[in-house]
C-alpha positions in Angstrom: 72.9 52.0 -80.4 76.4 50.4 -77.9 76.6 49.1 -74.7 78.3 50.1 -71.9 81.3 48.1 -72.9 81.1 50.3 -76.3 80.4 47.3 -78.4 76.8 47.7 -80.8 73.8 46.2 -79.9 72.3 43.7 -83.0 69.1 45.5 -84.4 66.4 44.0 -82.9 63.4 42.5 -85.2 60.7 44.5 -85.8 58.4 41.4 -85.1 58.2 41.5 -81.6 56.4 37.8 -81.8 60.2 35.6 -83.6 62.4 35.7 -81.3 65.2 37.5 -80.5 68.5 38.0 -79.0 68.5 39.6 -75.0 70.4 43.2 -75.6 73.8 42.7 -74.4 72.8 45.3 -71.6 70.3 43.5 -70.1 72.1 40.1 -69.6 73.6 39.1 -66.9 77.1 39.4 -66.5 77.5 35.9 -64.7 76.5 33.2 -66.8 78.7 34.2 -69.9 81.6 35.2 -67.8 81.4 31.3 -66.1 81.2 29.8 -69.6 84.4 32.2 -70.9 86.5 30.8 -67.8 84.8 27.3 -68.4 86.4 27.2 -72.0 90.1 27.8 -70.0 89.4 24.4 -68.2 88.5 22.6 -70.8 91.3 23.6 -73.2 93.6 22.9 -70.5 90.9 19.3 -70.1 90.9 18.5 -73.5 94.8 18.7 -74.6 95.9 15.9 -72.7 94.5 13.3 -74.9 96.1 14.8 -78.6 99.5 13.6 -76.5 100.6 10.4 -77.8 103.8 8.4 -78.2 104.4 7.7 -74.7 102.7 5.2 -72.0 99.7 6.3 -69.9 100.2 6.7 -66.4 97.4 7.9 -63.8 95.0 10.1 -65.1 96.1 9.5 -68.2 99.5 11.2 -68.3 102.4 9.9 -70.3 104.9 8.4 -67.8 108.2 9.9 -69.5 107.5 13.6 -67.9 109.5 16.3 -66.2 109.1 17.8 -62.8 107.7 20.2 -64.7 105.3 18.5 -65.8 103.8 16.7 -62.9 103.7 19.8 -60.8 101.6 20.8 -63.8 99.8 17.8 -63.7 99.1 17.5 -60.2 97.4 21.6 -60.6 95.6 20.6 -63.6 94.0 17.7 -62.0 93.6 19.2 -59.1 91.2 22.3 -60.3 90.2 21.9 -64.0 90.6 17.7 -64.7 86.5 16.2 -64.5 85.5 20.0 -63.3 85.1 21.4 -66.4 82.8 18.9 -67.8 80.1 19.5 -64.5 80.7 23.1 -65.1 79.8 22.8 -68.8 76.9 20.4 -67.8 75.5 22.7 -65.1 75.3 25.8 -67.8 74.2 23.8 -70.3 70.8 23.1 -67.6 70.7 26.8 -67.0 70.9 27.8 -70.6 67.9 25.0 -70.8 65.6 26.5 -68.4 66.3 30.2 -69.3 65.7 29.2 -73.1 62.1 27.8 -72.0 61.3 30.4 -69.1 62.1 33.0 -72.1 60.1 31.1 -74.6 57.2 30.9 -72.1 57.1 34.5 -71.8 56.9 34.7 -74.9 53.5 32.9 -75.2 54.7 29.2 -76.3 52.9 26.2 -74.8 54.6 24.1 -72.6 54.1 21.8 -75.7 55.5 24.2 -78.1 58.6 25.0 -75.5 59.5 21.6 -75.6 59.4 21.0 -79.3 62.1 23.8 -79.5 64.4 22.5 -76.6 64.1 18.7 -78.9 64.9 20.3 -82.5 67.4 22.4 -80.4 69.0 19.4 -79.1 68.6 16.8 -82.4 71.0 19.7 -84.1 74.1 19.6 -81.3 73.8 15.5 -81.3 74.4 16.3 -84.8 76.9 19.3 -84.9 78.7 17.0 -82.3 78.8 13.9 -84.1 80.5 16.2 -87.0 83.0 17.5 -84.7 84.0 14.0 -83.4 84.4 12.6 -86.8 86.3 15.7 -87.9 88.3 16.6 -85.1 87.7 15.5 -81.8 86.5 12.1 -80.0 86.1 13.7 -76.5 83.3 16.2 -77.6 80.6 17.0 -75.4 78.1 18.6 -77.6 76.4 15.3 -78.6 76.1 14.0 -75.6 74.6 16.9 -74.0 71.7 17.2 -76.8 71.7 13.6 -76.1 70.6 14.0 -72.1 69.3 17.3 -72.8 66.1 15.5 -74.7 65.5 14.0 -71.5 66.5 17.0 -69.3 63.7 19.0 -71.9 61.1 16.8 -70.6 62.4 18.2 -67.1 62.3 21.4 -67.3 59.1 22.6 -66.2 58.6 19.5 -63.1 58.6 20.4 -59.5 61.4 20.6 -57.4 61.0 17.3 -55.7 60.5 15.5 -59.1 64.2 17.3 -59.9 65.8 16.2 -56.8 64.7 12.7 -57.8 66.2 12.3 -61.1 69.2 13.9 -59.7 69.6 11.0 -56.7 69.1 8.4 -59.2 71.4 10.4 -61.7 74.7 10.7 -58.9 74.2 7.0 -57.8 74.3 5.9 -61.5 77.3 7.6 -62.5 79.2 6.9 -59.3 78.3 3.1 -59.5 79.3 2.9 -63.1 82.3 5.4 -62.8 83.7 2.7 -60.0 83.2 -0.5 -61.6 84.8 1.0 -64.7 87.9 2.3 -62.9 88.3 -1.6 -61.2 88.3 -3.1 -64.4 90.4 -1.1 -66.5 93.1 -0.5 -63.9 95.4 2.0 -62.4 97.7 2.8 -65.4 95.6 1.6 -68.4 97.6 2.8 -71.9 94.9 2.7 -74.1 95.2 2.8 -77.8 95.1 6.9 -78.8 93.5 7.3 -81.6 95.5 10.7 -82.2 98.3 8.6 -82.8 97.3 7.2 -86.3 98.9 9.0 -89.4 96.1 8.2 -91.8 93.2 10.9 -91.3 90.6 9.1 -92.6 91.3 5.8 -90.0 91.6 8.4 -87.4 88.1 9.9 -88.3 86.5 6.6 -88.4 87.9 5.5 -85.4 87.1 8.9 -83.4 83.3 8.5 -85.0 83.2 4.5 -83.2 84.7 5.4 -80.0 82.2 8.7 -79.9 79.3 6.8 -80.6 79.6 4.6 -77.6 80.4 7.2 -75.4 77.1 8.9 -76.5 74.8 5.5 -76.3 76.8 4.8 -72.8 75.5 8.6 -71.5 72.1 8.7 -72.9 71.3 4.6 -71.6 72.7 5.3 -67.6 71.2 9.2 -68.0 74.3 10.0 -66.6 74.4 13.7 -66.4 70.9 14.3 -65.5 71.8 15.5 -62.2 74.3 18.2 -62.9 71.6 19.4 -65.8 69.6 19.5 -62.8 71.4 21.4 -60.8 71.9 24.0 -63.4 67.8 24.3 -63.9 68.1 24.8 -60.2 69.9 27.6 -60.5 68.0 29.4 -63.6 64.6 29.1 -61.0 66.7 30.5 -57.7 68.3 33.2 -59.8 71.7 33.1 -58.4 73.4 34.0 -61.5 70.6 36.6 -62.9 71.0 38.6 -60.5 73.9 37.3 -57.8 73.9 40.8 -56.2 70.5 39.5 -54.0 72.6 36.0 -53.1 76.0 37.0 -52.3 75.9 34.9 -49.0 74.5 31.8 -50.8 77.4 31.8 -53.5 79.5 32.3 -51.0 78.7 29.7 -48.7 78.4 27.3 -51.7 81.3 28.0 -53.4 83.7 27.7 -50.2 81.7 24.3 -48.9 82.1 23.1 -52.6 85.7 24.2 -53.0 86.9 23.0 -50.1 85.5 19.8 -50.4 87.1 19.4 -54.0 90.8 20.0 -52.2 90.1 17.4 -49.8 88.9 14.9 -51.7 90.9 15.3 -54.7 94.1 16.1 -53.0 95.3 12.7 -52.7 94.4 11.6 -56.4 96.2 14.6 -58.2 99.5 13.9 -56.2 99.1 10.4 -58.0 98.5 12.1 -61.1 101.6 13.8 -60.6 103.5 10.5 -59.5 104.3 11.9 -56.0 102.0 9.2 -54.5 101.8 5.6 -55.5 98.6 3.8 -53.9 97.8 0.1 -54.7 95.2 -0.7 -57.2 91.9 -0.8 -54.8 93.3 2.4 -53.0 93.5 4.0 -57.0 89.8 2.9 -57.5 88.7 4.7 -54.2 90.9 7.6 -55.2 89.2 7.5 -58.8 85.9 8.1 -57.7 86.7 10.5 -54.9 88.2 12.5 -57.6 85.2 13.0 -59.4 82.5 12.7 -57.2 84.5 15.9 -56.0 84.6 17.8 -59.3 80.7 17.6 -59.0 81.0 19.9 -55.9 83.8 21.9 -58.1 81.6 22.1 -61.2 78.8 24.1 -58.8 81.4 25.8 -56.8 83.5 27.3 -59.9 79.9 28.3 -61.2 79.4 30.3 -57.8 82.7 31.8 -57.8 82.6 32.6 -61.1 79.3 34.8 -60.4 81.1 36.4 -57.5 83.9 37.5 -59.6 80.9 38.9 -62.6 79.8 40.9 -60.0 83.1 42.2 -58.4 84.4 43.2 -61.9 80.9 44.7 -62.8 81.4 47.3 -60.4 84.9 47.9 -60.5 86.1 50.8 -61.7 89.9 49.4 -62.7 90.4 49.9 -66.6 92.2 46.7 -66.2 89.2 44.9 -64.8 86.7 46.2 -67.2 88.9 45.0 -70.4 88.8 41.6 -68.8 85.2 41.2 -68.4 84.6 42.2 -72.1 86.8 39.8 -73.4 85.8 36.5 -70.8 82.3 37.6 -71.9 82.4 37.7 -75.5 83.9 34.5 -75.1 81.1 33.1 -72.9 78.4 35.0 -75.7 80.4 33.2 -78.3 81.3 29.6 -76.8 80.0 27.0 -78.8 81.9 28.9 -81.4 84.7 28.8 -79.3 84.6 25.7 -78.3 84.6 24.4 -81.8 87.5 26.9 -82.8 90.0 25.0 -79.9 89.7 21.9 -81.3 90.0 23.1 -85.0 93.5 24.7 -83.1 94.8 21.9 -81.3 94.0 18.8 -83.4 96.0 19.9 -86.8 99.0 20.8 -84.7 99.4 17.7 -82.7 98.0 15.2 -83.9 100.1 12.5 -86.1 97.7 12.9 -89.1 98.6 16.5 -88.4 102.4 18.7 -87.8 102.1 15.7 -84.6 103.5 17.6 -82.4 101.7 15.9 -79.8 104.1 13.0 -79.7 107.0 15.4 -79.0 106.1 18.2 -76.1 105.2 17.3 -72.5 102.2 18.1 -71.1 103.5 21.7 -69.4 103.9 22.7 -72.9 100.8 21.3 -74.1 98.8 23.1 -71.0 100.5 26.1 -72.4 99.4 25.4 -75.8 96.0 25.1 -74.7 96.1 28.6 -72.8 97.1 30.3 -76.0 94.5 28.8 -77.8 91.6 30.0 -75.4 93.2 33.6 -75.4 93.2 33.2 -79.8 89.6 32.5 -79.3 89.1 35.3 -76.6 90.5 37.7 -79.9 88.5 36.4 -82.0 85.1 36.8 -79.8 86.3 40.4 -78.7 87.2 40.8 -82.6 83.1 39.6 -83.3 82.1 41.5 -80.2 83.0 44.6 -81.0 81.7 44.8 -84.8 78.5 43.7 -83.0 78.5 40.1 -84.6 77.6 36.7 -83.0 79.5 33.9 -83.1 78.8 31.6 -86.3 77.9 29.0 -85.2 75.8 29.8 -82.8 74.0 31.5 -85.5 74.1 28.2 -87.2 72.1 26.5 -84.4 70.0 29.5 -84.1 68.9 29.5 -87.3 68.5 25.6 -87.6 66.4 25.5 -84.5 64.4 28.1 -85.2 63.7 27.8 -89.2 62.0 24.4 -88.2 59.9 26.1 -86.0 58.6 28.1 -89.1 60.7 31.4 -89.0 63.5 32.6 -90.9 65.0 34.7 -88.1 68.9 33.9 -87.5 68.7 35.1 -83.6 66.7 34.0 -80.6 66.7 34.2 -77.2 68.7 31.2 -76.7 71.5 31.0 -74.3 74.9 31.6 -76.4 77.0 28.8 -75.9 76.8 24.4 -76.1 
């Protein structure tokens, strides 16, 4: 049995009560061709801190660049800088709710749904903590199982109870987000951990500085609203089936978009160090820029389905080799996700080849673009022998051999 796309279908268990993995042909194109994109933004996100060596301007950029590199800067944190991270957020809240609407259709309790959704959750706080002690301070995937335990307990509420949580969510983050951007000022250099030589210092200072971050996240709930918006978006079906809501993504993604250019705007050209605003001014700009990339996280998510649907029905050769490889990516992205940093952190960190200390950051965004399309060969290269990624069949079958079965697959979103 092969899909469309010519890649084999995983056998399907013959117990039709474990679960089990949605046949390639029947998902929707849009949510795995979002999360494939997503994983270009936050390479190109994620890079900027393994530079070290030089002082930290705005947006954390070292000062010495090129004109190359602030035009690069400027773009990057114009589109992708605090826009990936909503992105990731809001498909992390629809991979939540499709995981319990699936389960419920399956016959679990609403009891029984959320049980799975916690073990689920427990393993990426886990997974993440191990990839921040490893690799990578920044990761996400610990702080997401973190909120997602309380977004679990969300899942399944009305939709005023959701528009609530995602009030108080916005005014929390924003509130925090500005007082912290007064107090550490416009230009803070702080101390890089990729900078130290000895791994084993640089592991136990990446494990402190990520178990703050997490205990910050999960006491402020920050987060909750975007997870929100995502299980929004799993009960409208927008990016099931985005053929019955073409004028919805539309209209969303050009009110969202826009909004990011015009709010944004003025911070990136500091970023790039064509502007130079006073201290208070920088604050306002701060939190302008990502109270924006809220409104780009949703629009990108919009656009993104647009473009799963455009390429779905083209008939360009060209079109339809891109579509397979974005989705396998976006099938495959927590392994993904996991295989960037295991890419970028040898080669440029100091305990590393530290290369980081001695390439700009045009190069490093260039760095970070052929590591997603390494990891785009890699899922095509799993795709088409008909394997999943590993480690999402690591989670898989953690979650689910708690639960009391053996079986490997599930019905669970691919991806963080």
């Amino acid at each position: 049995m092969s899909t469309a796309q010519g890649i084999p279908a995983p056998p399907q268990p013959s117990d039709p009560s474990r679960p089990a993995p949605t046949p390639r042909a029947e998902r929707s194109p849009a949510p795995d061709l979002a999360r494939g994109l997503m994983l270009l933004f936050i390479a190109l996100a994620n890079v900027v801190p393994y530079l070290h060596g030089a002082p930290r301007g705005p947006g954390g950029r070292p000062q010495d660049s090129t004109a190359v590199d602030r035009l690069a800067d400027t773009l990057v944190s114009l589109f992708v800088d605090a826009r990936s991270y909503p992105m990731f957020a809001i498909l992390f809240g629809y991979g939540l709710a499709t995981m319990a609407r699936r389960a419920t259709a399956r016959g679990a309790t609403p009891h029984q749904v959320r049980a799975l959704l916690n073990r689920r959750h427990r393993w990426l706080i886990a997974l993440g903590f191990a990839h921040a002690a490893l690799l990578f301070a920044g990761d996400i995937l610990a702080i997401y199982g973190i909120v997602g335990l309380l977004a679990a307990r969300l899942v399944d509420r009305p939709d005023k109870v959701l528009r609530r949580w995602a009030a108080v969510s916005f005014l929390s983050m924003t509130t925090v987000l500005t007082l912290a951007f007064w107090s550490e000022g416009a230009t803070a250099d702080p101390d890089n951990l990729n900078a130290k030589t000895d791994y084993r210092d640089a592991a136990l200072a990446r494990l402190t500085e990520h178990a703050l971050n997490v205990g910050l996240f999960a006491a402020l709930a920050f987060l909750i609203g975007l997870f929100v918006i995502g299980i929004t978006l799993a009960r409208t079906g927008l990016l099931d089936h985005p053929e019955q809501h073409t004028t919805a993504l539309r209209r969303t993604a050009a009110a969202t978009l826009t909004a990011n250019l015009l709010l944004a705007l003025p911070h990136a050209l500091t970023v790039g160090g064509y502007l130079h605003p006073d201290h208070p001014r920088q604050t306002v700009l701060n939190t302008l820029h990502i109270v924006s990339g809220w409104a780009a996280g949703l629009g990108y998510v919009c656009a993104f389905a647009l473009l799963a649907l455009h390429l779905q029905h083209s008939r360009r050769p060209t079109a339809h080799h891109l579509s397979t490889a974005v989705r396998a990516v976006g099938e495959r992205s927590l392994t993904c996700y996991l295989l960037q940093s295991a890419v970028l952190a040898p080669l440029l960190c100091a305990w590393g080849a530290g290369l980081g200390a001695n390439i700009g950051t045009a190069q490093a965004y260039a760095l970070a673009a052929g590591t997603w399309l390494l990891t785009a060969a890699v899922a095509l290269a799993l795709a088409r022998t008909g394997r999943r990624g590993p480690f999402e069949v690591l989670l898989r079958h953690l979650t689910y051999r708690t639960a009391g079965t053996t079986n490997a697959t599930s019905t669970t979103p691919a991806g963080p």
